[in-house]
Residue frames as a rotation matrix with the C-alpha (Angstrom) as fourth column:
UNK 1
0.585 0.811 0.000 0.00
0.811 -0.585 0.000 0.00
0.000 0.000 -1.000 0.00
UNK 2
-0.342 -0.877 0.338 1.98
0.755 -0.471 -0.457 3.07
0.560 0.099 0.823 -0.90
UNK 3
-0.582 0.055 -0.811 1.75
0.700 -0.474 -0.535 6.31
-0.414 -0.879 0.237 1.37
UNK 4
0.580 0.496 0.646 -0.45
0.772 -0.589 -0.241 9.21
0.261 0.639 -0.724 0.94
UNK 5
-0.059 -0.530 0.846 0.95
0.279 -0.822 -0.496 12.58
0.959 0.207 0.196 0.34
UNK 6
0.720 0.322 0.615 -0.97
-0.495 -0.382 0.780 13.84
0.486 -0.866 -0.116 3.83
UNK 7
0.870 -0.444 -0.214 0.97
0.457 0.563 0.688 10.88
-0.185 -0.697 0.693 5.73
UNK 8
0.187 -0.968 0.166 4.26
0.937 0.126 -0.325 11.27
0.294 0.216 0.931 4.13
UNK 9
-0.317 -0.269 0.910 3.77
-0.076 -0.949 -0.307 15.45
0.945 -0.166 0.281 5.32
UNK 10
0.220 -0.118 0.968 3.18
-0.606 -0.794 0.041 14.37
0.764 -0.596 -0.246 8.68
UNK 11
0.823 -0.568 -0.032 5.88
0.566 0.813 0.136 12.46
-0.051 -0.130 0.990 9.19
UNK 12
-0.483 -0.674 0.558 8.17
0.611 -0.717 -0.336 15.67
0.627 0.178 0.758 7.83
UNK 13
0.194 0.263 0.945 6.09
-0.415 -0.851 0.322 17.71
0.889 -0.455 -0.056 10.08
UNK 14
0.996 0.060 0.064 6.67
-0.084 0.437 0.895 15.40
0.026 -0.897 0.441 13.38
UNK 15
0.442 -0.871 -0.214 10.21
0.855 0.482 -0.192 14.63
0.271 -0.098 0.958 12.53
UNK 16
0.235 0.211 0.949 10.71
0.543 -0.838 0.052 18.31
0.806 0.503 -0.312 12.41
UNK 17
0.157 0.175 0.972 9.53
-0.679 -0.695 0.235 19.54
0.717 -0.697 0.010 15.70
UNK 18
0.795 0.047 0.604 9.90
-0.591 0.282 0.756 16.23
-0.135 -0.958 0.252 17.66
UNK 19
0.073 -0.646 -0.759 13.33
-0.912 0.266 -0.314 15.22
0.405 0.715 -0.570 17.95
UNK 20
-0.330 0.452 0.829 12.24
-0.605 0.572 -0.553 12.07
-0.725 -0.684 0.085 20.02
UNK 21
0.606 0.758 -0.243 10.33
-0.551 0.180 -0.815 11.04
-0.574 0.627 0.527 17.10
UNK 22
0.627 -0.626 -0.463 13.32
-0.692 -0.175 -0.700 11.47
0.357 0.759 -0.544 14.70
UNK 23
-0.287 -0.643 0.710 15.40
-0.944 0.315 -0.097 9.27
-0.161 -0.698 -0.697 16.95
UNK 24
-0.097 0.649 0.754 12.81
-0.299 0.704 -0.644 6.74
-0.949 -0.288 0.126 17.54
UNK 25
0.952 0.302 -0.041 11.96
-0.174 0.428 -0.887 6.06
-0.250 0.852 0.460 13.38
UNK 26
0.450 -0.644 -0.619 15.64
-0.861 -0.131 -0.491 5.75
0.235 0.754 -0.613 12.83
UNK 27
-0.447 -0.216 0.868 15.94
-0.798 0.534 -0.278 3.39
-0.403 -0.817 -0.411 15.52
UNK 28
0.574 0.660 0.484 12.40
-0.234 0.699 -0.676 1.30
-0.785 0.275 0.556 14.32
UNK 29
0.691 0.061 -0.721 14.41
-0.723 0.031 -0.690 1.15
-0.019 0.998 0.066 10.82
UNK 30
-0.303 -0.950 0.082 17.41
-0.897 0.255 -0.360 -0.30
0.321 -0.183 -0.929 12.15
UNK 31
-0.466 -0.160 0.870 15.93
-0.641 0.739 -0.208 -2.64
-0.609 -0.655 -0.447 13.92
UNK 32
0.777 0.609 0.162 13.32
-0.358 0.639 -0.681 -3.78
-0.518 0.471 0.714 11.15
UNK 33
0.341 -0.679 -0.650 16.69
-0.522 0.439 -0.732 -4.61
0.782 0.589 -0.205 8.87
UNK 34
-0.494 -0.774 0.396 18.20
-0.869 0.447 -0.212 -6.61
-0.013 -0.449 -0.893 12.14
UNK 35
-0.052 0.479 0.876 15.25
-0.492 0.751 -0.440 -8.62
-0.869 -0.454 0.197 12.88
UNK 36
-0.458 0.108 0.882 14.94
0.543 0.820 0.181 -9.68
-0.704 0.562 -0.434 9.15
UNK 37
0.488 0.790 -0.371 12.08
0.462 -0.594 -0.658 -7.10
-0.741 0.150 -0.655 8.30
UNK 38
-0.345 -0.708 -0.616 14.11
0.402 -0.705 0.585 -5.40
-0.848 -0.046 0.527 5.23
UNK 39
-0.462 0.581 0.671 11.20
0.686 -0.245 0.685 -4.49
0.562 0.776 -0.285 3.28
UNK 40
0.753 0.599 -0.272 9.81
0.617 -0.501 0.606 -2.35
0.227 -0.625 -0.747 6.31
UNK 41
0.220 -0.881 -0.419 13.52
0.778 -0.101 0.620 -1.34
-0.589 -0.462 0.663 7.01
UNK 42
-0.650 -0.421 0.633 13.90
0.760 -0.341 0.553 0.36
-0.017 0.841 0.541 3.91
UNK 43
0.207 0.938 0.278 10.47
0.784 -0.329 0.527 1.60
0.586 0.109 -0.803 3.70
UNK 44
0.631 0.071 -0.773 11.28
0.775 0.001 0.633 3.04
0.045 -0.997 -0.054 6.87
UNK 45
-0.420 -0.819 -0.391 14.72
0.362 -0.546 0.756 4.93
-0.832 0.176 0.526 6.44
UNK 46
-0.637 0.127 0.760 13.67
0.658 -0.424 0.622 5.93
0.401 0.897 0.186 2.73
UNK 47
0.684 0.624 0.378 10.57
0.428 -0.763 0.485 8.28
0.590 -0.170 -0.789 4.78
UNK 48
0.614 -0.516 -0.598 13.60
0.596 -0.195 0.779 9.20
-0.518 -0.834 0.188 7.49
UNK 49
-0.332 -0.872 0.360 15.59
0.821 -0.079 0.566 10.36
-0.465 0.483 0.742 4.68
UNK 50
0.480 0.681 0.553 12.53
0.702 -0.676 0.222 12.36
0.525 0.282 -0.803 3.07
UNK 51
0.811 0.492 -0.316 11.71
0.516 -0.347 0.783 13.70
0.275 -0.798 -0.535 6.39
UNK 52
0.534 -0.706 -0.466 15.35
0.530 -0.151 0.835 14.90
-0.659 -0.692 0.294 7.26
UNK 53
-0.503 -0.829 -0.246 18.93
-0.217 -0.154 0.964 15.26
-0.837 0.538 -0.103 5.04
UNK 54
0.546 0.221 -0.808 17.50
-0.604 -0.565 -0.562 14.44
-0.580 0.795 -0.175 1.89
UNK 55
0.690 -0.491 0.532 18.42
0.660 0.729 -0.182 11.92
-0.298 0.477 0.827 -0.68
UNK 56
0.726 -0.554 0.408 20.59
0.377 -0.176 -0.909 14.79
0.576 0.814 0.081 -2.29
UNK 57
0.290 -0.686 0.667 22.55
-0.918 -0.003 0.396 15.50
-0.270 -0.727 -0.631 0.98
UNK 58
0.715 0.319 0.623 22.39
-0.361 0.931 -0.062 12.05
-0.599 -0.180 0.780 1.30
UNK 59
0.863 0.089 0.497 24.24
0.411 0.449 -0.794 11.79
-0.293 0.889 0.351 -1.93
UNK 60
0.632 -0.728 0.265 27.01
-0.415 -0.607 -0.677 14.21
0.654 0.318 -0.686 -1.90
UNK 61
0.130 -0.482 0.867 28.08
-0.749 0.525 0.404 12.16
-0.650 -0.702 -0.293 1.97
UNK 62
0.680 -0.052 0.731 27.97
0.032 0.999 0.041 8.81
-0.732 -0.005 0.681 -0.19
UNK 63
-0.909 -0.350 -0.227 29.44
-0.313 0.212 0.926 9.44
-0.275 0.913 -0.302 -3.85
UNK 64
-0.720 0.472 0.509 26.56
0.692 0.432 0.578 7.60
0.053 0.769 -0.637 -5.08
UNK 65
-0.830 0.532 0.167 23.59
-0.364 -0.744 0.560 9.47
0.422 0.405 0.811 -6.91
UNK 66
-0.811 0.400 0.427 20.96
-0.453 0.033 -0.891 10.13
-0.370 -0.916 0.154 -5.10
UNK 67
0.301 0.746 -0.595 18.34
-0.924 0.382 0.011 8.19
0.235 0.546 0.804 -7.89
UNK 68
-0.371 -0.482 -0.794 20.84
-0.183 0.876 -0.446 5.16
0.910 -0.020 -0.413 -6.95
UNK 69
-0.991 -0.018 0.132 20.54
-0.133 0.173 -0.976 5.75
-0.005 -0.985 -0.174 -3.08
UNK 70
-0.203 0.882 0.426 16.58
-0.945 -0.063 -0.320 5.90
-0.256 -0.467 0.846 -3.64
UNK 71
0.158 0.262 -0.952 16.65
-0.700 0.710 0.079 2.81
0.697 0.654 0.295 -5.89
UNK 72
-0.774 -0.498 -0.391 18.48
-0.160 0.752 -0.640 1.03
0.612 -0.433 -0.662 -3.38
UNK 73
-0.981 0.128 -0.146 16.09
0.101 -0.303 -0.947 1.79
-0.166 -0.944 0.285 -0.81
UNK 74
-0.456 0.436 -0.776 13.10
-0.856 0.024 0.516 1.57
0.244 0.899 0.363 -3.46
UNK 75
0.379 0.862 0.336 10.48
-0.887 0.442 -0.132 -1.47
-0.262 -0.249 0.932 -3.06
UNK 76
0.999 -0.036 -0.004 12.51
0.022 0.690 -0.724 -3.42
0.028 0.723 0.690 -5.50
UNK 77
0.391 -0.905 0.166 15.75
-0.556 -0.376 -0.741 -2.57
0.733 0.197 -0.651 -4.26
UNK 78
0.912 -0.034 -0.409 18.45
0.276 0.788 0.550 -4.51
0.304 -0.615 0.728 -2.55
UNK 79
0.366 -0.883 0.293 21.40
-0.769 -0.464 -0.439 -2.55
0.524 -0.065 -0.850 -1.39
UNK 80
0.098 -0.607 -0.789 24.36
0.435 0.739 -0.515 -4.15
0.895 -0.293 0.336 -0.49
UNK 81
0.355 -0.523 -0.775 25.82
0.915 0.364 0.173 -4.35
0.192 -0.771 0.608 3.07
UNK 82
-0.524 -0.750 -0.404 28.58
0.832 -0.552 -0.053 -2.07
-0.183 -0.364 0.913 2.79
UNK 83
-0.373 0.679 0.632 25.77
0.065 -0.660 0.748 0.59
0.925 0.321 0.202 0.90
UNK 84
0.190 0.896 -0.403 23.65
0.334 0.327 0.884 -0.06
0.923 -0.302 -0.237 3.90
UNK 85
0.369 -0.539 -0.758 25.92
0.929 0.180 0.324 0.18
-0.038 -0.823 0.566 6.64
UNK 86
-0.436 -0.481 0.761 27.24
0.746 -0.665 0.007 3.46
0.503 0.571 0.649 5.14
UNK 87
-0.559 0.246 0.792 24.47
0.102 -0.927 0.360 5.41
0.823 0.282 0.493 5.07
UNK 88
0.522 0.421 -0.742 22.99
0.740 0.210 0.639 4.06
0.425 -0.883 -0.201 8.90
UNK 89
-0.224 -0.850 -0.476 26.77
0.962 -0.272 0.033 5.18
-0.158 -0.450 0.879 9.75
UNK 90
-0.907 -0.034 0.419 26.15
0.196 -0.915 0.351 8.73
0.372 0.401 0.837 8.32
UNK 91
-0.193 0.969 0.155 22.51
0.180 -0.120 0.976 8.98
0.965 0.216 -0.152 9.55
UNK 92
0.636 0.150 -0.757 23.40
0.741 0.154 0.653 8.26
0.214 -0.977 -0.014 13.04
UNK 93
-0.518 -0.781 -0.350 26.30
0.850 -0.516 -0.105 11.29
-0.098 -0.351 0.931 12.98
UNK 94
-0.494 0.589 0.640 23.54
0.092 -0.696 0.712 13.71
0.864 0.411 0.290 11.31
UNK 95
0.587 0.777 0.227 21.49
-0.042 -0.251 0.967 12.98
0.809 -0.577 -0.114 14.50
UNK 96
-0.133 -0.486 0.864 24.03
-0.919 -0.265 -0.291 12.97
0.370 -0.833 -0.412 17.14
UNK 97
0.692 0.457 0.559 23.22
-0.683 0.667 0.299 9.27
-0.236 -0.589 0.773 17.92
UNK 98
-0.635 -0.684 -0.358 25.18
-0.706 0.703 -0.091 5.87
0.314 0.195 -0.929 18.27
UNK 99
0.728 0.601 0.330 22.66
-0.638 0.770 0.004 2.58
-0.252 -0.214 0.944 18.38
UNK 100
-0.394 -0.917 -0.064 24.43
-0.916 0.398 -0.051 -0.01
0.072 0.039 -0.997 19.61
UNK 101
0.378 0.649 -0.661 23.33
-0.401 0.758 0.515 -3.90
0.834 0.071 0.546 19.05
UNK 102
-0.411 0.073 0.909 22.94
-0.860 0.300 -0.413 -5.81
-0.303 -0.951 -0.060 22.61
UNK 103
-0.879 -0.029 -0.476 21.90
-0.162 0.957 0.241 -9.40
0.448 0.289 -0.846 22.75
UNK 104
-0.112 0.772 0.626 18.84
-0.903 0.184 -0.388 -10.67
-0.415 -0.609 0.676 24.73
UNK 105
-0.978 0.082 0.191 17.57
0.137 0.945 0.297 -14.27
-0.156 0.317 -0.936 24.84
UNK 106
-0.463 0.770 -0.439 14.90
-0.221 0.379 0.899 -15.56
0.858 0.513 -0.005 22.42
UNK 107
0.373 0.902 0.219 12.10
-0.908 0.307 0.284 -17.12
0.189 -0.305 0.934 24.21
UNK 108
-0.721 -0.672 0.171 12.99
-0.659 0.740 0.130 -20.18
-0.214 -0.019 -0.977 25.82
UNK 109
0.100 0.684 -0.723 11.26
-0.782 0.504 0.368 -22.96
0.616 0.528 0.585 24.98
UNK 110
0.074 0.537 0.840 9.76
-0.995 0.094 0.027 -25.23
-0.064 -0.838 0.542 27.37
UNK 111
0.902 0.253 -0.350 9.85
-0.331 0.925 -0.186 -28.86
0.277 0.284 0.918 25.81
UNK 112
0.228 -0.718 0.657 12.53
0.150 0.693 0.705 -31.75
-0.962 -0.062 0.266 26.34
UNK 113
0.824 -0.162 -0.543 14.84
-0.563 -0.128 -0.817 -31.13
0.063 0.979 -0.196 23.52
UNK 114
0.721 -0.669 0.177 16.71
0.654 0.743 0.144 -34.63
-0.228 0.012 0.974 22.22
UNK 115
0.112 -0.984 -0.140 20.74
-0.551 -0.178 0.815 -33.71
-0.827 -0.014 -0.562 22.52
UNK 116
0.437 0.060 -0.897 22.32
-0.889 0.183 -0.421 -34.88
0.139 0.981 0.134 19.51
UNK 117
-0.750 -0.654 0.095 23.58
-0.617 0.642 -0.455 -38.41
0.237 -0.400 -0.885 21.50
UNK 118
-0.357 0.878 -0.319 20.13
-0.028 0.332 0.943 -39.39
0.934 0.346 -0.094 21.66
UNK 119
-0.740 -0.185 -0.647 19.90
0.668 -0.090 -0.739 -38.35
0.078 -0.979 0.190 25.51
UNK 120
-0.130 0.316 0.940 17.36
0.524 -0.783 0.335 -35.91
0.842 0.536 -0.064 26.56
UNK 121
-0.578 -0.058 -0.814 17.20
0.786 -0.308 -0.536 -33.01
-0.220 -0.950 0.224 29.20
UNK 122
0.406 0.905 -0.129 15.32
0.912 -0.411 -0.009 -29.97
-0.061 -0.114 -0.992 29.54
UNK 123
0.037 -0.474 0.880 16.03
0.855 -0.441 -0.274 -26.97
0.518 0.762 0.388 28.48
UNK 124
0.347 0.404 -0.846 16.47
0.920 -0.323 0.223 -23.78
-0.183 -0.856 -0.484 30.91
UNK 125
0.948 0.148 0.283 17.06
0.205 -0.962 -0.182 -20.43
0.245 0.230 -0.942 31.34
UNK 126
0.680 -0.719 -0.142 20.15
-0.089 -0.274 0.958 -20.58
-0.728 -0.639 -0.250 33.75
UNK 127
0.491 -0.869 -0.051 23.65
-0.795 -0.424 -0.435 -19.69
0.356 0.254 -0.899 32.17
């Protein structure tokens, strides 16, 4: 479903005045590309980019043209890694932020899981 104009201007009007906000969608992008999500990820950072610097800012920090940087970032786009990583890196100095990845455990899961010796024990939480 593609945005409407109205949304996509207040989103540039919130990012604007709340820098809380601005923080908080660069953050949601980041994480939608860790968890897997890199069709929201993109989606995500490509309205952050709008909303902020600007694909042609955007474009003079990378080398690459800013029709590339949107393509990448584009429904049908697949930017590489190092592309990717770049422009996070350069987003997070524009905002004064550093988002740092932390571990946490999954859900643990509750069943008897067989060991690969054909033994079985239960599975816990403890360390």
């Amino acid at each position: 479903m593609a945005l409407t104009r109205d949304f996509k201007e207040t989103i540039r009007a919130r990012v604007k005045r709340d820098p809380g906000f601005r923080k908080a969608l660069l953050r949601e992008g980041i994480e939608n590309f860790l968890s897997g999500d890199v069709e929201t990820g993109k989606i995500i950072l490509r309205d952050f980019i709008n909303a902020t610097i600007g694909f042609t800012k955007l474009s003079d920090v990378t080398h690459r043209s800013a029709k590339s940087l949107m393509r990448m970032l584009g429904p049908r786009g697949n930017p590489q890694a190092r592309n990717l990583f770049e422009i996070v890196a350069h987003l997070q100095r524009a905002e004064g932020v550093r988002f740092e990845v932390r571990s946490t455990r999954a859900a643990l899961r509750t069943k008897r899981q067989p060991l690969s010796h054909g033994t079985r024990h239960a599975v816990s939480g403890e360390n």
